[in-house]
C-alpha positions as CSV (number, residue, x, y, z in Angstrom):
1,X,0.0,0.0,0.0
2,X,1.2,3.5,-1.3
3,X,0.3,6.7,1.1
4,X,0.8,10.2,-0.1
5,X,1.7,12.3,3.4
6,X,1.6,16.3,3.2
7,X,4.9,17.4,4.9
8,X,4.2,20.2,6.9
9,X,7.0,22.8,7.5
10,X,8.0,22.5,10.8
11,X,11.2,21.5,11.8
12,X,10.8,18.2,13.1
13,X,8.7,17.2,9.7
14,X,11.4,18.8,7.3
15,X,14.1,16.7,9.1
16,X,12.1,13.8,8.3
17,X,11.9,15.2,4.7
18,X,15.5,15.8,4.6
19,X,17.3,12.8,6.1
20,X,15.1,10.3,3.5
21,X,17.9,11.2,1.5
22,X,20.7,10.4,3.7
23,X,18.9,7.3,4.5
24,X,18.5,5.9,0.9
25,X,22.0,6.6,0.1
26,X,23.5,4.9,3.1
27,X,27.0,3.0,1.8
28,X,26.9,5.1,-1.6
29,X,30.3,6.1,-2.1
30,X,30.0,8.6,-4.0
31,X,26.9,10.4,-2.6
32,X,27.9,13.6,-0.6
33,X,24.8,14.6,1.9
34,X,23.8,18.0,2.6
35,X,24.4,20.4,5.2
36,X,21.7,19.4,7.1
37,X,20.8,23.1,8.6
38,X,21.5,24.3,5.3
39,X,18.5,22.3,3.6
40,X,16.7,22.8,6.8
41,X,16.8,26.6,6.5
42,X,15.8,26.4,2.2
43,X,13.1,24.5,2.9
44,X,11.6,25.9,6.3
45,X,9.4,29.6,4.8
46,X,10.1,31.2,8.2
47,X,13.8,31.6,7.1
48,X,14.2,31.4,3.0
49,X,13.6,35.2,1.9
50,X,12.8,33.1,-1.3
51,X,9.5,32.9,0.1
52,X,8.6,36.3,-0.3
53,X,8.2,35.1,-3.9
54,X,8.1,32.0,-3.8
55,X,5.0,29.2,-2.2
56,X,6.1,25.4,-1.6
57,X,4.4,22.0,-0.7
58,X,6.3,19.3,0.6
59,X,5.2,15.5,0.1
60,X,6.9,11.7,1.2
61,X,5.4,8.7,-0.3
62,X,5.2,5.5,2.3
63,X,5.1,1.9,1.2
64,X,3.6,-0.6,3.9
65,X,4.0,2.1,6.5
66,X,7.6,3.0,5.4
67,X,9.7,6.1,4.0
68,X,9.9,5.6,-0.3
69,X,10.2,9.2,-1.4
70,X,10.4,12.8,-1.2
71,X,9.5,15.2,-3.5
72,X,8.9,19.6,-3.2
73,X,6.3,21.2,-5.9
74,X,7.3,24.7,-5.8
75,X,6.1,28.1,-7.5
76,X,8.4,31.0,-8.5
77,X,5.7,33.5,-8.9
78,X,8.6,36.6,-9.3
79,X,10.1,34.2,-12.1
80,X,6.5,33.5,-13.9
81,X,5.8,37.0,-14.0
82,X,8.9,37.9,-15.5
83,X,8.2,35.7,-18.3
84,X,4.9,35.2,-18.8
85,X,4.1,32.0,-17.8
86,X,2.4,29.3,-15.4
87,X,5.4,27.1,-14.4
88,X,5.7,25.3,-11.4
89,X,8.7,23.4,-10.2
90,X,10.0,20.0,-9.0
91,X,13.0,19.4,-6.7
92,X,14.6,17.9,-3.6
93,X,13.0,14.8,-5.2
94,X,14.5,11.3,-4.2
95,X,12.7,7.7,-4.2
96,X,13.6,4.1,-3.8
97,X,13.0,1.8,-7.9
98,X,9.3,1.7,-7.4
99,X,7.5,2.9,-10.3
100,X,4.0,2.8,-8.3
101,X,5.8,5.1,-5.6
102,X,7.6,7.5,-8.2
103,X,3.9,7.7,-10.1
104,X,2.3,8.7,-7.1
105,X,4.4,11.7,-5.6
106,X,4.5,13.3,-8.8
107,X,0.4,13.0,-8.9
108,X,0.4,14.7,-6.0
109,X,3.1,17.4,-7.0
110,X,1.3,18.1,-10.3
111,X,-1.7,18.0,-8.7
112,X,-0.9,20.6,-6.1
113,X,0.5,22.7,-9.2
114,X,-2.7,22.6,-11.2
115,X,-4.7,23.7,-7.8
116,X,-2.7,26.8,-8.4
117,X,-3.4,27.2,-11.8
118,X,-0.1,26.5,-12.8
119,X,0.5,24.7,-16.7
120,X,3.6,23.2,-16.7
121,X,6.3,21.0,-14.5
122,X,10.1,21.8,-14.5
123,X,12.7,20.1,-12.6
124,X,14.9,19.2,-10.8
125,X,15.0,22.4,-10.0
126,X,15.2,24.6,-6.1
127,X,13.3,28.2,-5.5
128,X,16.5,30.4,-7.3
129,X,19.5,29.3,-9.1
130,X,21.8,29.4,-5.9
131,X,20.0,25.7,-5.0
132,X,20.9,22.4,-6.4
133,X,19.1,21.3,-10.3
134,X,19.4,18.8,-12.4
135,X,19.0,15.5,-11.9
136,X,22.7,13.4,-12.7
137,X,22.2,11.3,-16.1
138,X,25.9,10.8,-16.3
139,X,28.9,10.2,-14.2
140,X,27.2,8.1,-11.3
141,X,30.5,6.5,-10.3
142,X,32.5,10.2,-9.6
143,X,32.2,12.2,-6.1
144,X,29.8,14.3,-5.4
145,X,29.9,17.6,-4.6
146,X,28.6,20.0,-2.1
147,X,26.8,22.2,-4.5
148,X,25.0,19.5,-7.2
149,X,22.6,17.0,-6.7
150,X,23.9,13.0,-6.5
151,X,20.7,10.9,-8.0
152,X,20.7,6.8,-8.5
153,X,21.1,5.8,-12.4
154,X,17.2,4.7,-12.8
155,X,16.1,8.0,-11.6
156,X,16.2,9.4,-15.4
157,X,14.1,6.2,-16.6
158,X,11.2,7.2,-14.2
159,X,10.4,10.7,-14.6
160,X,10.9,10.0,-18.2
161,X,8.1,7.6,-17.8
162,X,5.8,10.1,-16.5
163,X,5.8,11.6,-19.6
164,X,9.2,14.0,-18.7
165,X,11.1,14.9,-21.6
166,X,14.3,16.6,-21.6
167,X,14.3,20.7,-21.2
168,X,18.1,21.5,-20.4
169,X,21.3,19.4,-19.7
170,X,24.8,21.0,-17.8
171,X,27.7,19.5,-17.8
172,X,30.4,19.7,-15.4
173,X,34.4,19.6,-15.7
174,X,37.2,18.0,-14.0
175,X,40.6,20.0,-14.5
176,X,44.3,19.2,-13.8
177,X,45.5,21.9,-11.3
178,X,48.9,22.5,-13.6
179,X,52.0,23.4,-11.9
180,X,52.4,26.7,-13.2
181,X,49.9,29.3,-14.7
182,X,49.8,28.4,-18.1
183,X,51.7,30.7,-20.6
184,X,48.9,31.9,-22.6
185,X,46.9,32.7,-19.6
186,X,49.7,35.0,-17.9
187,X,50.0,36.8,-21.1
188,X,46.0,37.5,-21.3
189,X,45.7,38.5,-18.2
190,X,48.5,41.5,-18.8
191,X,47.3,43.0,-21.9
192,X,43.9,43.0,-20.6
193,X,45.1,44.6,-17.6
194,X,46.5,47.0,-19.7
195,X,43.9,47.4,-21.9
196,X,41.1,47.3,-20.2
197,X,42.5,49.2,-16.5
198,X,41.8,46.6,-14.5
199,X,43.2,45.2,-11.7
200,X,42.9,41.8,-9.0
201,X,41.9,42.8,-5.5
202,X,42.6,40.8,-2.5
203,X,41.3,40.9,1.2
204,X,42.3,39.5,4.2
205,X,39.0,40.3,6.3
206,X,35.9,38.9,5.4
207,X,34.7,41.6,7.3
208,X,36.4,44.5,5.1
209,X,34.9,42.3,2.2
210,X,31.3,42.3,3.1
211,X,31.4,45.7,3.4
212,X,33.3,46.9,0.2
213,X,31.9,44.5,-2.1
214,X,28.9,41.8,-0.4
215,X,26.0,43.7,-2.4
216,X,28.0,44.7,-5.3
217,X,29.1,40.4,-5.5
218,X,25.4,39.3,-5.7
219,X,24.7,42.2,-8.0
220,X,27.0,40.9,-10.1
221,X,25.9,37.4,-10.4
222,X,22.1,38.6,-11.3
223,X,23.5,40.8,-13.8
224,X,26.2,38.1,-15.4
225,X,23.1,34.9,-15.1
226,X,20.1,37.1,-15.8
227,X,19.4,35.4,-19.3
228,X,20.2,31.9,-18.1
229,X,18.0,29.0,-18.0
230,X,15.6,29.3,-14.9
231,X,18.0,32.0,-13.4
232,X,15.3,33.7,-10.8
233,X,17.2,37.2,-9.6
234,X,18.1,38.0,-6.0
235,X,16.3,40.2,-4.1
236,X,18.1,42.2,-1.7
237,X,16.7,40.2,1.4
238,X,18.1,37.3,-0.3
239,X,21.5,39.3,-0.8
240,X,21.4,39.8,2.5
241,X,20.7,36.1,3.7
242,X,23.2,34.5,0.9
243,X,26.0,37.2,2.6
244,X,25.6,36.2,5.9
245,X,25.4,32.4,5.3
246,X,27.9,32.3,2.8
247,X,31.0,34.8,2.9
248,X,32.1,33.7,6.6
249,X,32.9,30.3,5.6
250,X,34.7,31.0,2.9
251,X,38.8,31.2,2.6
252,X,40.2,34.2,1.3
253,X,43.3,33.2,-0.7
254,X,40.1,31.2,-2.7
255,X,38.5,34.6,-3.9
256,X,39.5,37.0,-6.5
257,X,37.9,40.5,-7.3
258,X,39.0,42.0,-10.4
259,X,37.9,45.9,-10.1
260,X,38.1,48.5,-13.1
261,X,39.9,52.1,-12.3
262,X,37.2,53.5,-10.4
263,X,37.0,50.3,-8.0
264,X,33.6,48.9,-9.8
265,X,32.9,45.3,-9.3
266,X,34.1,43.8,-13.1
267,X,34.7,40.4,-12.1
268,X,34.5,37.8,-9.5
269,X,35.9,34.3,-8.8
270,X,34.9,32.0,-5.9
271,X,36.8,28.7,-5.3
272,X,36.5,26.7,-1.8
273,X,37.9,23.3,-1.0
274,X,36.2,20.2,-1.7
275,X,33.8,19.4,1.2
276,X,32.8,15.9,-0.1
277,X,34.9,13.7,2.2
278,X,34.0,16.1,5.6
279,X,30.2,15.7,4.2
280,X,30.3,12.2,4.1
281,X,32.1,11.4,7.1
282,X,29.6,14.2,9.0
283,X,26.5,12.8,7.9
284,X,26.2,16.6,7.4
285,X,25.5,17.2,10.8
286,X,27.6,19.5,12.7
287,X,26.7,18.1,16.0
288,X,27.6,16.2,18.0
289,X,31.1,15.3,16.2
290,X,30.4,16.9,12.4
291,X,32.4,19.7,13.0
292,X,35.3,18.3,13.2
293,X,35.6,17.0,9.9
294,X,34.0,20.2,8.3
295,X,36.7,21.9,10.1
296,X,39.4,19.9,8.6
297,X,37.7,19.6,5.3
298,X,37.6,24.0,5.3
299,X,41.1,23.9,6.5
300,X,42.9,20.5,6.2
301,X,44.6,18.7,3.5
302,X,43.1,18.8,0.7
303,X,43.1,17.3,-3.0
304,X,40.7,18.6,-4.8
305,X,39.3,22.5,-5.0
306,X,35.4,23.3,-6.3
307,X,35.2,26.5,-8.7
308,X,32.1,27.3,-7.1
309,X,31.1,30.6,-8.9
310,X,32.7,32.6,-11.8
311,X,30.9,35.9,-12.4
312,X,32.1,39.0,-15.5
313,X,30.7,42.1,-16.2
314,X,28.6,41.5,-19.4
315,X,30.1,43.9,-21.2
316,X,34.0,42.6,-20.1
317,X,32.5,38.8,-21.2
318,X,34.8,37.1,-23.9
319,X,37.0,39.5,-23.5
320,X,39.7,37.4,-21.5
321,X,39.0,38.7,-17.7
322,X,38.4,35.1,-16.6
323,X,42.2,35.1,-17.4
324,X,43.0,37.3,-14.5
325,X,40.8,35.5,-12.1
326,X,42.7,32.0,-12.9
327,X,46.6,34.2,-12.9
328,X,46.1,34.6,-9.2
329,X,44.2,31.8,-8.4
330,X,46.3,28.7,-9.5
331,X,49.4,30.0,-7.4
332,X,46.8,29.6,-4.3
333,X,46.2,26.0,-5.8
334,X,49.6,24.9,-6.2
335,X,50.5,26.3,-2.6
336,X,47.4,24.5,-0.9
337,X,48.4,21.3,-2.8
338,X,45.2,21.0,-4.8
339,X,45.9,18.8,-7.8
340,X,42.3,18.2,-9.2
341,X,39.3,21.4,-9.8
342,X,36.3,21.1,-10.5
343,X,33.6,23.2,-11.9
344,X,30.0,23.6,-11.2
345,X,27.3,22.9,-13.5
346,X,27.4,25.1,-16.6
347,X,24.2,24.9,-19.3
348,X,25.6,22.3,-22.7
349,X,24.8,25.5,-24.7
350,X,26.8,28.0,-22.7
351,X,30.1,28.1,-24.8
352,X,31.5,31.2,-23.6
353,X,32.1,29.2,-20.2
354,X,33.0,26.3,-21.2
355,X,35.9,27.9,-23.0
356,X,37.5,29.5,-20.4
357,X,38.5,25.6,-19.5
358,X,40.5,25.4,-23.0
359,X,44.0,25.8,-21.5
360,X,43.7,23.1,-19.0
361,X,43.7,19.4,-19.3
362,X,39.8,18.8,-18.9
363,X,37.7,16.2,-18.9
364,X,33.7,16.1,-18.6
365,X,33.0,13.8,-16.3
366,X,28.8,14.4,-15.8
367,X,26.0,15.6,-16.9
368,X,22.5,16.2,-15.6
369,X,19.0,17.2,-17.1
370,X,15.9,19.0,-16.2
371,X,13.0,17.9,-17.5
372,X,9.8,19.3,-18.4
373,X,5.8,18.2,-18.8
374,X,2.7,20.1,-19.7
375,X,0.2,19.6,-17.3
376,X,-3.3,18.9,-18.4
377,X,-6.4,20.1,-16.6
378,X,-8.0,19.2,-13.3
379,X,-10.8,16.9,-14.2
């Protein structure tokens, strides 16, 4: 027997709703769990300023009285407006092989949807860009990462049963730190210095940084994403929130500002160290142990280093900036021993990213899809 429960959004149901996941990929190696309080606070409308423009419903599907799946129907209503449409969304969805299961929390998800008038399904996707999307068709045997989604292989075969059918793939890059900054780079990176007036700017207080540049960052990133796929912009509560959660965990040597004569914002590069391992080994719970590994994983030995966000000035794009980002990054690479970087998910039609990767050996090791279904009308 298959029962459809309404998750309500209270903390001790949305912990239920998260740790499904942790629970179905128990032994996966290469599954990376969430920061628990991290997925607590998306999901929980009393602390996401995405709520302001966004409304949520939160289902689990029990077989024979026990956990199966997990699913979130969501509405960007700021997004729809912008372009016209009645698109609701799918994400945080997870479930065990069971067809019957699978079938029945996206009823209830579409169903919800249509209830609010809404005409079509997209997903994997979260309330803005900043969350996780896609759901992994390739590359199930390579680590996770903190920032994408990890899914089982038959997870493609049953949406697409559904009557899913593709809407978007990104793809995502492993690089070779190399031991020095490649030639053609270095040279880039001066004449557009020269050219352009430009210059890389360091800090060594987060503080400092949150004042100078923690608006002018996010304003960035809806300015360089604003045409991408599903790209919803930040408001300035969210600004706010994404400041506070985000800029005092991150390492300093890892993030480069590149600034035009007058000090304006032209360019921003965010790298942090992989947090798989410290995830995995956390549960990703801080207490009562977790912290110690995310501690070591923000601060230890390392391997590997995630590019987690790359931002230019539309009007500085192809015009080799990224060059100056990567001439004083990769000397903080080679000095914190990372031999491997990789990138965040970028959209299979976005060339003007994927070539910043040309002077590095690269390969692309996964992929991952939204998908996309009309819904028909309540009977």
């Amino acid at each position: 027997m298959i029962e459809i429960k309404r998750i309500k959004p209270s903390r001790g149901e949305l912990r239920k709703f998260t740790q499904f996941q942790i629970d179905l990929y128990k032994g996966s190696p290469w599954y990376v769990p969430p920061l628990v309080f991290d997925d607590l606070n998306t999901l929980d409308p009393k602390k996401n300023p995405a709520f302001d423009f966004c409304e949520a419903e939160y289902f689990m599907a029990y077989r024979d009285g026990k956990p199966a799946g997990r699913i979130a129907a969501i509405i960007n209503r700021q997004l729809n407006e912008k372009q016209g449409t009645h698109t609701a969304r799918f994400g945080w969805v997870d479930f065990c092989d069971d067809p019957e299961v699978v079938k029945a929390l996206f009823e209830a998800a579409e169903e919800w949807a249509r209830s609010k008038g809404m005409q079509r399904m997209i997903g994997p996707l979260g309330f803005t860009d900043l969350d996780k999307e896609g759901c992994l068709v390739e590359g199930f045997e390579e680590l996770s990462t903190m920032n994408t989604i990890y899914n089982y292989p038959y997870y493609s075969a049953r949406i697409e049963e559904l009557g899913y059918k593709k809407d978007s793939d990104w793809l995502e890059y492993v690089m070779d730190v190399p031991e020095r900054i490649p030639e053609k780079y270095d040279r880039i990176a001066e004449i557009v210095k020269k050219k352009y007036g430009l210059r890389v700017l360091k800090y060594t207080s987060k503080k400092q940084l949150r004042k100078d540049y923690g608006h002018a960052l996010f304003e960035l990133i809806n300015e360089t994403y604003a045409g991408l796929y599903g790209y919803s912009p930040l408001t300035q509560r969210q600004i706010d929130y994404y400041i506070k959660m985000y800029l005092s965990m991150l390492n300093l040597d890892l993030i480069t500002l590149v600034v035009d004569r007058d000090d304006r914002l032209v360019s921003v590069g965010i790298s942090m160290p992989s947090m798989s391992r410290a995830l995995q080994k956390s549960k990703g719970k801080i207490f009562p142990m977790g912290w110690r590994h995310l501690l070591k994983g923000l601060n230890g030995p390392n391997d590997r280093v995630d590019l987690f966000l790359v931002a230019v000035k539309p009007e500085y794009q192809s015009k080799g900036v990224n060059a100056l980002l990567f001439q004083d990054l990769i000397p903080h690479y080679i000095a914190k021993g990372y031999r491997w970087a990789e990138s965040n998910p970028e959209l299979e039609t976005n060339a003007k990213v994927q070539s910043q990767w040309d002077y590095f050996s690269r390969r692309q090791h996964r992929r991952r899809r939204s998908y996309a279904k009309e819904l028909a009308p309540s009977k």
